[in-house]
C-alpha positions as a Markdown table, in Angstrom:
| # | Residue | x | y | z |
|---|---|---|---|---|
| 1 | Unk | 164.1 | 59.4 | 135.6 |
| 2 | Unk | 165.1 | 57.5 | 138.5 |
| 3 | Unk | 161.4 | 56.3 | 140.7 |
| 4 | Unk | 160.8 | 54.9 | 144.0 |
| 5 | Unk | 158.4 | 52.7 | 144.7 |
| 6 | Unk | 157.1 | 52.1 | 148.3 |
| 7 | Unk | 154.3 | 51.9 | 150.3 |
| 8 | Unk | 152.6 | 55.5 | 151.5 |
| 9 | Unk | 153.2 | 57.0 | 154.8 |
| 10 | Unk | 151.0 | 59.4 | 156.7 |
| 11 | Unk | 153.3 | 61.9 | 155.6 |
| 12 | Unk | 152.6 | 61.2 | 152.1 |
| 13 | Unk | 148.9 | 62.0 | 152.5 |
| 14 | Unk | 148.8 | 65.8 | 151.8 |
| 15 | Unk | 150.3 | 65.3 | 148.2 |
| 16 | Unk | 148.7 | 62.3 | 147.6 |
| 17 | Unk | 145.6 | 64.1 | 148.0 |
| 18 | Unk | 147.1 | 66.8 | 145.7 |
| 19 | Unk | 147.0 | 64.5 | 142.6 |
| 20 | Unk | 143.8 | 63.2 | 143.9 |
| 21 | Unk | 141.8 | 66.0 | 143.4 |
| 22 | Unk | 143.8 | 67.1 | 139.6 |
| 23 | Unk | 142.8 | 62.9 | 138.4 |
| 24 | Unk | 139.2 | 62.6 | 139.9 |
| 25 | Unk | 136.4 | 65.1 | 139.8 |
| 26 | Unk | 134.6 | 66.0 | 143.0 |
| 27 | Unk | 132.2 | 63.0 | 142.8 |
| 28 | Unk | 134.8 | 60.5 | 142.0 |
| 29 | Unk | 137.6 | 61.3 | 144.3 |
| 30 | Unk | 138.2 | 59.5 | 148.1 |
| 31 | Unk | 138.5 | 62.3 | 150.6 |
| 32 | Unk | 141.0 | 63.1 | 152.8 |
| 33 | Unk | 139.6 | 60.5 | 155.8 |
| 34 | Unk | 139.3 | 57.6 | 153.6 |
| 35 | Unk | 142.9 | 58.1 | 152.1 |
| 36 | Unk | 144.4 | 58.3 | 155.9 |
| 37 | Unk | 142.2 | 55.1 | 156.3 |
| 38 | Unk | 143.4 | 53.3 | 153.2 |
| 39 | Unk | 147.5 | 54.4 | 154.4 |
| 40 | Unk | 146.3 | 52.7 | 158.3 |
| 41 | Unk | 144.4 | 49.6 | 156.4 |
| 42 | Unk | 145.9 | 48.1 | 153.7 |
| 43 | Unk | 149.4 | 49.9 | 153.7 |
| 44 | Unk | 150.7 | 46.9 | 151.6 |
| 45 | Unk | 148.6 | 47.4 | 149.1 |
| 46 | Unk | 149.4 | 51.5 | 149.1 |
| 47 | Unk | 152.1 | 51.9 | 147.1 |
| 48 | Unk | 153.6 | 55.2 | 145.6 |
| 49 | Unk | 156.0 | 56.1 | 143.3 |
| 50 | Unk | 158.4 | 58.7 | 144.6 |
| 51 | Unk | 161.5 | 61.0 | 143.1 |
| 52 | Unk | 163.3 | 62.0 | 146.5 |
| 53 | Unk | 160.5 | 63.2 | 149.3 |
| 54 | Unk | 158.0 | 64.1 | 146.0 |
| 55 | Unk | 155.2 | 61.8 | 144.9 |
| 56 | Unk | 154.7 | 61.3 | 141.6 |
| 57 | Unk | 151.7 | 59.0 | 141.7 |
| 58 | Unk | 149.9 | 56.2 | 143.5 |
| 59 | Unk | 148.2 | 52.9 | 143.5 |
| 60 | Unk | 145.8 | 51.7 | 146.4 |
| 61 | Unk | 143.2 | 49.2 | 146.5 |
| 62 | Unk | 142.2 | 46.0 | 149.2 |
| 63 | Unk | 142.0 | 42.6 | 148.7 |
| 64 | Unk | 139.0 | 41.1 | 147.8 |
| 65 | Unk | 136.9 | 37.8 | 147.2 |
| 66 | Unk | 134.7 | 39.1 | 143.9 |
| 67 | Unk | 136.0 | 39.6 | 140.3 |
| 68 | Unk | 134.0 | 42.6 | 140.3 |
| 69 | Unk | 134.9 | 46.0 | 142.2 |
| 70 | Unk | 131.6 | 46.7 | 144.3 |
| 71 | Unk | 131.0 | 50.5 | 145.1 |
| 72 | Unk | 130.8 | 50.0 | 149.1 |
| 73 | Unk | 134.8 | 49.4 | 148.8 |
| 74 | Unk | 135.2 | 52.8 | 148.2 |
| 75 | Unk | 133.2 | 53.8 | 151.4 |
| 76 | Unk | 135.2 | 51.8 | 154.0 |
| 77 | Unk | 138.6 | 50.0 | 154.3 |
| 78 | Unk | 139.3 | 46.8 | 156.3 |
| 79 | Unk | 142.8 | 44.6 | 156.3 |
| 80 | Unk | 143.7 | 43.0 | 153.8 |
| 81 | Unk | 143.1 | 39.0 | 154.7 |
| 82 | Unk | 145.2 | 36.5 | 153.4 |
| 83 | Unk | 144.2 | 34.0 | 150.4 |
| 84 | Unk | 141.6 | 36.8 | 149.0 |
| 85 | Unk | 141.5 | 35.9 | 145.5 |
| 86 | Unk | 141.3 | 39.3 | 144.0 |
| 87 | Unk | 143.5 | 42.8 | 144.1 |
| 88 | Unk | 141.2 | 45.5 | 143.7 |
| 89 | Unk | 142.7 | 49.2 | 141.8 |
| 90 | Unk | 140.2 | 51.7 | 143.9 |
| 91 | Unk | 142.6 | 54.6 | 142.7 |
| 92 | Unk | 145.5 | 54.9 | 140.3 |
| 93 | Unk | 146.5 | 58.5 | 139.7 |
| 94 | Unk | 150.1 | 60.2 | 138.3 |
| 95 | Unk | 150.8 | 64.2 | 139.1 |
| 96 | Unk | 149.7 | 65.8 | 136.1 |
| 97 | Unk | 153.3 | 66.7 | 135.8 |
| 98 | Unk | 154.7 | 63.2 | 135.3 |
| 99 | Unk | 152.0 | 62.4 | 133.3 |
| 100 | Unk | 153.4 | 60.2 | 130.0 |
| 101 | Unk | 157.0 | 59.3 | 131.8 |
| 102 | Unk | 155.4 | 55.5 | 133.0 |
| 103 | Unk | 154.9 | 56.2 | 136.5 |
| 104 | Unk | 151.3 | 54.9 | 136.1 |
| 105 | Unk | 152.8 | 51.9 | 133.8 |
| 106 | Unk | 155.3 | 51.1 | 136.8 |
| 107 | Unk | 152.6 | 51.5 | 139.7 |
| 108 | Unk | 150.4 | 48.6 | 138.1 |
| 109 | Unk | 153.8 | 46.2 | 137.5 |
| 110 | Unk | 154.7 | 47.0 | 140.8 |
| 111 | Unk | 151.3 | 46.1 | 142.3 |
| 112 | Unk | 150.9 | 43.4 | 140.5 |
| 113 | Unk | 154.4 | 41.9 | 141.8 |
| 114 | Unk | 152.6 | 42.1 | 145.4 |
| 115 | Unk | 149.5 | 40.8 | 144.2 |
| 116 | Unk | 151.6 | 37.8 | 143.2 |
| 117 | Unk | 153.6 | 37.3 | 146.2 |
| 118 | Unk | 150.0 | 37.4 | 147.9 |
| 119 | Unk | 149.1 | 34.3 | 145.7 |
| 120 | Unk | 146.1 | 36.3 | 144.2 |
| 121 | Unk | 144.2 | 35.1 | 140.6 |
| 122 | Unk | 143.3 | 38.6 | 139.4 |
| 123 | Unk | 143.9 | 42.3 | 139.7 |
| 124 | Unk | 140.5 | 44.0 | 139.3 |
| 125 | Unk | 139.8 | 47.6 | 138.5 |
| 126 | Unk | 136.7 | 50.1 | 137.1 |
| 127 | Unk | 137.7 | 52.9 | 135.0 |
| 128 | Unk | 136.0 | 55.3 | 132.4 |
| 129 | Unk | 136.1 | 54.8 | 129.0 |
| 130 | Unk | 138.5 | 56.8 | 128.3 |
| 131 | Unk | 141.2 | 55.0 | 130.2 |
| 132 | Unk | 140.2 | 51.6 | 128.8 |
| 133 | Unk | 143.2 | 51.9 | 126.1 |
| 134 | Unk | 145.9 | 52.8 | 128.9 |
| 135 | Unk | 144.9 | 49.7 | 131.3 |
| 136 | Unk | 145.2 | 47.2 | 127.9 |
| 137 | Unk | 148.4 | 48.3 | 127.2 |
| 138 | Unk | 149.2 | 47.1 | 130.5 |
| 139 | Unk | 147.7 | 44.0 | 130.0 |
| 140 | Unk | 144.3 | 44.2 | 131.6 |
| 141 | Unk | 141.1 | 43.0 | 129.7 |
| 142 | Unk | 137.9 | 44.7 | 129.3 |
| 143 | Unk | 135.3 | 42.4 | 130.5 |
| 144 | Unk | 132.4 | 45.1 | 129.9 |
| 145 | Unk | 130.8 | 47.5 | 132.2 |
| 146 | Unk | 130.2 | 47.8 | 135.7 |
| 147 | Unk | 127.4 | 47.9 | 137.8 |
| 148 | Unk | 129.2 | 50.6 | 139.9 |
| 149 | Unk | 127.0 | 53.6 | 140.1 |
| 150 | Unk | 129.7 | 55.4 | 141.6 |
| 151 | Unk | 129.2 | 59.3 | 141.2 |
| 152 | Unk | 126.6 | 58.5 | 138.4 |
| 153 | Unk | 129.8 | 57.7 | 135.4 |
| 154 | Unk | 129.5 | 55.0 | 133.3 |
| 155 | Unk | 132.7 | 52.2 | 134.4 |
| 156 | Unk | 134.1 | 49.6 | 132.8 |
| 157 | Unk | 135.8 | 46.4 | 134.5 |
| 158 | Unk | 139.2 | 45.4 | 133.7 |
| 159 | Unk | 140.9 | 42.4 | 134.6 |
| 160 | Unk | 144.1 | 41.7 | 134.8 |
| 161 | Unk | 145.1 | 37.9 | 135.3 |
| 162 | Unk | 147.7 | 36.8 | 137.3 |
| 163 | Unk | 147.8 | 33.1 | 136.8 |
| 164 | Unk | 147.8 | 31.3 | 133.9 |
């Protein structure tokens, strides 16, 4: 299967928020507003993974200066600044249909490759347990759980090191 990988567009937002919905619950997934924010903030860091005009997944987080994901950064978005140490994962999320074909393997390379270029030390991420196995296989380590209280789960951080 041949993927595209680019940054989202406006125009992207309505199936974006498709997959949303089908990878989050109600609690834990960004509504429409603060995706359309995310696509005008930190489009750079937006990135989705596209067979012709259909998304098949997406990555987004900003640029950060803490190891640590902090739950406010799923409230509001600003640029991201140059230099910030950390890329942050606030959402990584593959069309139930195209779930187990690496789209969600090739989002995180594909970040990561801009994370680089941005001279950052880490990506940074919270996700449920169950998803712990998935982010190790792509070379993130578990460094334990969150404080997040975000919509009252339990998270664990993951880290993925960019410099050695």
């Amino acid at each position: 299967m041949t993927v595209t990988i680019m940054n989202a567009q406006t125009t992207d937002l309505t199936q974006i928020m498709v997959i949303e919905n089908a990878g989050f619950t109600a609690a834990e997934a960004a509504s429409e507003a603060s995706m359309a924010e995310r696509i005008q903030q930190i489009p750079d860091t937006f990135l989705v993974a596209k067979q012709g005009p259909e998304v098949l997944g997406y990555v987004v987080g900003p640029a950060f200066d803490r190891r640590y994901l902090t739950d406010d950064l799923f409230a509001k978005s600003t640029p991201n600044a140059a230099g910030t140490p950390y890329q942050t994962v606030l959402s990584l999320a593959v069309s139930p249909q195209h779930q187990g074909e690496g789209v969600g393997g090739q989002l995180l390379t594909a970040l990561a490759k801009v994370a680089r270029q941005e001279n950052r030390q880490a990506i940074t991420l919270t996700c449920l347990k169950r998803l712990v196995p998935f982010y190790e296989a792509n070379g993130y380590v578990n460094e334990g759980v969150s404080a997040s209280a975000h919509a009252g789960e339990t998270w664990y951080n993951l880290v993925l090191p960019l410099t050695d």
